[in-house]
N, C-alpha and C positions, 0 to 999 in steps of 0.2 A: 589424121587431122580431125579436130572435132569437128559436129555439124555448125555455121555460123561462124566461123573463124574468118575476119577480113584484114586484109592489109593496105593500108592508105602510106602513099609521100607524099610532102608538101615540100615545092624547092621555096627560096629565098624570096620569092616574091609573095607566097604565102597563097599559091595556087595547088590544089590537091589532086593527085591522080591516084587510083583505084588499078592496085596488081592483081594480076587474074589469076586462079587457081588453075596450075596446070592440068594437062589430061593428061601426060604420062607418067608424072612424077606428084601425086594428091599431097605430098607435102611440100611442095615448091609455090614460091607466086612470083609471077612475072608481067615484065613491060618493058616496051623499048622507052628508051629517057634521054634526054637530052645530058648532056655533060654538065655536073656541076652539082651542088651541092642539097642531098634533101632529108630530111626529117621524116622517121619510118616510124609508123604508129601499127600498133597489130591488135585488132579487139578480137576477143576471145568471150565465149560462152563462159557463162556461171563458172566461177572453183577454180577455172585453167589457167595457170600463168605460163610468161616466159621470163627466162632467165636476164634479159635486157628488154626493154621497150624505149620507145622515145629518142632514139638513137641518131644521132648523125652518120651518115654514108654520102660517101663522093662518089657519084656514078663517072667512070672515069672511059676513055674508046678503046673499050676490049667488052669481054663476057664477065661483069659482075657480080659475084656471090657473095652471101652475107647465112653464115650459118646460125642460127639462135634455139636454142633449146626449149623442146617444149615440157613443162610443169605439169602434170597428171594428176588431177586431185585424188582424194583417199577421202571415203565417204564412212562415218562413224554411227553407233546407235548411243552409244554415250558422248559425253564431255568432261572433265572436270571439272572445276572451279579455277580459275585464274589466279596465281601465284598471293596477287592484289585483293582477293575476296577474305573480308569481315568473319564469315563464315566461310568452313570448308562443306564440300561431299561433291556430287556431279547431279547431271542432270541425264535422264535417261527418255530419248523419243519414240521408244516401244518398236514397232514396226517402221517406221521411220530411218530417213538417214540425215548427215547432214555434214557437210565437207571437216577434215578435220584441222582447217584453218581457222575455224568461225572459235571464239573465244565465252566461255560463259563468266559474269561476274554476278558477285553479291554485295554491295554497297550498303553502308550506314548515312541513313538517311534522319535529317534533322528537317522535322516538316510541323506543324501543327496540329495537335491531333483534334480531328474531327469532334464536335459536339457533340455525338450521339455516342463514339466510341468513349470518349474522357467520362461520360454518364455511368454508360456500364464497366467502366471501370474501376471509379468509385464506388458503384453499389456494391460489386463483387470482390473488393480490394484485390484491384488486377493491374500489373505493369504493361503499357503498352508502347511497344518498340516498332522503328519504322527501318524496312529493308528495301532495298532496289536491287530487281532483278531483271540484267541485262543481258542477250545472247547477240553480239557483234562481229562483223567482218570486215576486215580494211577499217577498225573503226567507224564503220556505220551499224545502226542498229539494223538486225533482221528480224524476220518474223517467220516459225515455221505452224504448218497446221499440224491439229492433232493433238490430241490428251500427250500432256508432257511427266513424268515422274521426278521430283526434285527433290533429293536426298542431301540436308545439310546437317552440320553438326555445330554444336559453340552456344544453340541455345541454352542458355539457364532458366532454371524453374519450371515449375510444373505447364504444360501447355494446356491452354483454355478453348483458343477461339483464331482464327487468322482471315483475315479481311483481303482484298483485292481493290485495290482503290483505280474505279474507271471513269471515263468522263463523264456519265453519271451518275455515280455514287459510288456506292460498295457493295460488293460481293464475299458473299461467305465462299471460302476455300475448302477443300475437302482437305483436312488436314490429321495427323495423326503423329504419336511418337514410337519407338520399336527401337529397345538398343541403343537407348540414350541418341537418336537420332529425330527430326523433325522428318516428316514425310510429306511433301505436297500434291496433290493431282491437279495440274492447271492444264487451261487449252492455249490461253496466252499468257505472258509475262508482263510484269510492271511493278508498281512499287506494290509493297505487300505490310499488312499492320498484323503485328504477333501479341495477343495478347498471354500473358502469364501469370499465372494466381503466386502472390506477394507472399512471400514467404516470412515465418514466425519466430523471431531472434528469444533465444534462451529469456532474453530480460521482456517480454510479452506474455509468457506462457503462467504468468500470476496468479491470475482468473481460474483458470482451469485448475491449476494445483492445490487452490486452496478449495475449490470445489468437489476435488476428489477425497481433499484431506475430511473436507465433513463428509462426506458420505461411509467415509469407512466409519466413521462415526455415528453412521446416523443407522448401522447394522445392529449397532447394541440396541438401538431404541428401540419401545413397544410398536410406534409407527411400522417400524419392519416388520419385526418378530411377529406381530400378531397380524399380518396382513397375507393374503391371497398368494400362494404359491405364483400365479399367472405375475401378478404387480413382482413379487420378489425377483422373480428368473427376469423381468424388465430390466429391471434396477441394477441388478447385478450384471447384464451387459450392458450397458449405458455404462456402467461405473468400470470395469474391464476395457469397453470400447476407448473410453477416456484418455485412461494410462496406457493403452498403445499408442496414441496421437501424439501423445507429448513425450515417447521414447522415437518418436520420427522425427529424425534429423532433417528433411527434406519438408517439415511441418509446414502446410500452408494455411491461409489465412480464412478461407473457408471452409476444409475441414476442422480445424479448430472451431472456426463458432457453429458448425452442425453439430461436434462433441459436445462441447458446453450446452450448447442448446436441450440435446436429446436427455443429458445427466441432469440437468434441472427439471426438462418434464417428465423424467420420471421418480424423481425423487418427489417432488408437488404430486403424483399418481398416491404415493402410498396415504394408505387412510385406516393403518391399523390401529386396534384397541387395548390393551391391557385389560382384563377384567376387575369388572368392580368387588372393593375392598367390601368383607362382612360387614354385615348392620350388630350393633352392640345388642339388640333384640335377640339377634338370633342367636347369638354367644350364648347369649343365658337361658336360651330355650334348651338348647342342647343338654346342660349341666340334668334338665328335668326329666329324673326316670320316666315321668308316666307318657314324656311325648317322643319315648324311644324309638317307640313302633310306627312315627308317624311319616306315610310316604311321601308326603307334600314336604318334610323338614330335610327327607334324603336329598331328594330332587335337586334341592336350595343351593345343595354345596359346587360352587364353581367347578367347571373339569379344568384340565391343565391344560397348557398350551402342548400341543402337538410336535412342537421342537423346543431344546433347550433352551431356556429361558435367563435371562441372565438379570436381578430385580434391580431397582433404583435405591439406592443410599436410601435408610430410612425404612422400605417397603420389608424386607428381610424380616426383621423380626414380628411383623406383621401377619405376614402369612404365615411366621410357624407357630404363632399365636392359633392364629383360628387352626390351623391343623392340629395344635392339642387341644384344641376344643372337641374337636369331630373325634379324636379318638378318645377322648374323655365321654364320649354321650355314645360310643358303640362298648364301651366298655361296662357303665348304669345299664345300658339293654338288656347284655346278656345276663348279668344278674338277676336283675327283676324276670328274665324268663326262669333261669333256674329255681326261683325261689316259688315260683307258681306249681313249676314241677314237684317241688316235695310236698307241696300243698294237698296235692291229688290224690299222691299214695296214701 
């Protein structure tokens, strides 16, 4: 018999007498009683029940027994969720026990959301959902101590942030996801705020596609071409980083605008030049034997760009203008040296 177990009757008059715990028999209680009719109450420690309580018994003139069976709790380190819970998973007390009559739920809760939460949830385009989370027995709430682990499932969307709404205020929850599962570490329960970064439907992702579309566009420009390896290798992950964001079906609303974000400043980083087109001066200096030899006119002639170069409508026949220039004024050189040389002999 557990320790604390008492047995009370009350006959018809609604006066209460107190059965003794036997000494030779520790699960028996007894008392002489007058004849007639009484009402047996049995209070039991935490978790124990018995098979009947609250019973009527006619104490009648002989030796009266009333058998009743005792209920043995069973102490768990888990729970499940209750048939009735929003979300599924259980709840785990670590080191902990706790009878395994006690019920855990997860309720959908319609509350108001807090001013400060509704702020930061617009800045961050974040959906904020409200849970109740209740561990009960016989229909009353309990409370155990101790870091609790509560493993639920059924959230959608990416998780951000989970609050603890107490009397007063709110608490940040240690929260985390693993396996498409939500993961909590609480010491108590109660209503709890989920926030979740809003997720980016096909017909949103606009912006960003048409900003990838110019950048692979913006590869053939000088701006590129002729810009800083360092600026280029940016560019080109910013513009890669991009087009994996918008093959993520799971797209939320803040990676999206750190993509766009990052693709526009680095596409605004590039600050390349094309080199400047020949001056008509110098065209015609070149044609001139006598300034064959001149090292200031070598100098003159742009170098090429360092990777392939791809020119703008128009520029083409430009440059292979001055380039038959330059081989037109190496080609007067070497003659006029020749001709000096026969001079000599």
């Amino acid at each position: 018999m557990p320790k604390g177990t008492a047995v009370k009757v009350r006959n018809s008059k609604g006066r209460e007498f107190d059965l003794i715990q036997s000494k030779y028999d520790r699960m028996a209680f007894e008392r002489v009683l007058y004849n007639g009719g009484y009402t047996v109450h049995i209070s039991l420690p935490e978790d124990y029940e018995v098979a009947e309580n609250d019973f009527l018994y006619n104490v009648e003139n002989r030796i009266n027994r009333r058998l009743v069976s005792l209920i043995v709790p069973s102490y768990v380190s888990q729970l499940p969720t209750s048939e009735d819970s929003v979300l599924k998973g259980m709840i785990d007390f670590g080191t902990g026990k706790i009878s395994d009559k006690a019920v855990f739920t997860v309720a959908a809760v319609s509350d108001d959301v807090p001013e400060t939460i509704q702020k930061e949830a617009e800045e961050h385009s974040q959906l904020p959902a409200f849970y109740q989370l209740r561990l009960q027995k016989k229909g009353q709430d309990i409370e155990t101590a101790g870091k609790k682990t509560i493993r639920l499932t059924g959230i959608k969307g990416h998780l951000a942030k989970v609050y603890l709404q107490t009397g007063t205020g709110l608490e940040a929850v240690t929260a985390k996801t693993e396996d498409g599962s939500l993961i909590l570490e609480m010491d108590k329960l109660g209503s709890i705020i989920v926030l979740t970064d809003r997720q980016v439907s096909e017909l949103d992702k606009s912006q960003l596609q048409a900003a990838v579309h110019s950048g692979y566009q913006l590869l053939l420009q000088p701006v590129y071409q002729y810009d800083s390896k360092d600026r280029q290798d940016a560019f080109q992950a910013a513009l890669l980083a991009a087009e994996a964001v918008l093959a993520d079906p799971a797209l939320t609303y803040r990676a999206y605008a750190e993509a766009l974000a990052d693709l526009e400043k680095a596409a605004q980083a590039l600050s390349g030049q094309a080199p400047a087109a020949p001056q008509p001066a110098l065209a015609s200096a070149a044609r001139a034997g006598s300034q064959s030899a001149d090292p200031a006119f070598l100098s003159a002639a742009p170098a090429a760009p360092a990777f392939p170069y791809l020119p703008a409508t128009g520029e083409k026949a430009s440059r292979l203008a001055f380039l038959g220039g330059v081989l037109t004024f190496l080609g007067l050189g070497l003659l006029t040296l020749k001709g000096s040389g026969k001079e000599k002999r």
